[in-house]
Every structure is written in C-alpha cells, then in structure tokens.
C-alpha positions in Angstrom: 181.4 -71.0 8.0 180.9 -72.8 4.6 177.5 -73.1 3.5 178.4 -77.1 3.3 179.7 -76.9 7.0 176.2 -75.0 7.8 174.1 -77.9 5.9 175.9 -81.0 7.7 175.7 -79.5 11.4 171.9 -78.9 10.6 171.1 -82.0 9.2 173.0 -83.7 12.2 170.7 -81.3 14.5 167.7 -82.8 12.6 168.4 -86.3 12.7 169.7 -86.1 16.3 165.8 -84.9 17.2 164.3 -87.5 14.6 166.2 -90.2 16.3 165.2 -88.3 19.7 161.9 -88.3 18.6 161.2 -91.9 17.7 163.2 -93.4 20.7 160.6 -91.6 23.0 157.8 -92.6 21.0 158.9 -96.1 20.7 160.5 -96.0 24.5 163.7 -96.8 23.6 166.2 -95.0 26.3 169.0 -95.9 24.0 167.7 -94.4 20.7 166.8 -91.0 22.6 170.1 -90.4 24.0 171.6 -91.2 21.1 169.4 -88.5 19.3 170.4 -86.0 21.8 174.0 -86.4 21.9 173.8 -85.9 18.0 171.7 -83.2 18.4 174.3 -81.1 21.0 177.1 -81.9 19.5 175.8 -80.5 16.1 175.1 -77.4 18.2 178.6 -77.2 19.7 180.1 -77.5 15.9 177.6 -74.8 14.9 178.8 -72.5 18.1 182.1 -73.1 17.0 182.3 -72.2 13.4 180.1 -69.3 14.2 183.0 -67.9 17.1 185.4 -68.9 13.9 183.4 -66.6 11.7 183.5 -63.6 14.4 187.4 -63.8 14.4 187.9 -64.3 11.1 186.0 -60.6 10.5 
C-alpha cells in the first residue's frame, strides 16, 4: 500500500465522520448517511490494500 493510497482512504475515513458528524448535529438523515457510506467504503479500500500487502510479502 502506497503511502499516497494510505493518505486518501484516511482522509475519505475522516471526512465520511465530519460529514457524519454535522448531518447528526444539524439532523440531516441525508448528510449522515452519506458520511457513513464514505466512511466504510474508505475502510473496505483500506482492508483491501492491506490483504494486497499480505500477498505481495
């Protein structure tokens, strides 16, 4: 995993739990999914390029 591939995934992960964040402070239903979908599939691409990373070894 590139340390470029490591910085997008987290900044994803961070602005899926800002926009998470604000759509439950502000109650916008819309906004908070939204945040979470980010937020999960920035997990799922950091799960994947680690499993790349343990075959690649």
């Amino acid at each position: 995993m590139s340390a470029e591939d490591k910085f997008g995934n987290r900044a994803d992960e961070m602005l899926g739990k800002a926009k998470s964040g604000i759509g439950k402070a502000t109650d916008d239903n819309g906004m908070e999914a939204e945040g979470k979908t980010q937020e999960s599939g920035a997990n799922l691409k950091q799960a994947g390029e680690k499993i790349k990373d343990a075959f690649k070894k």
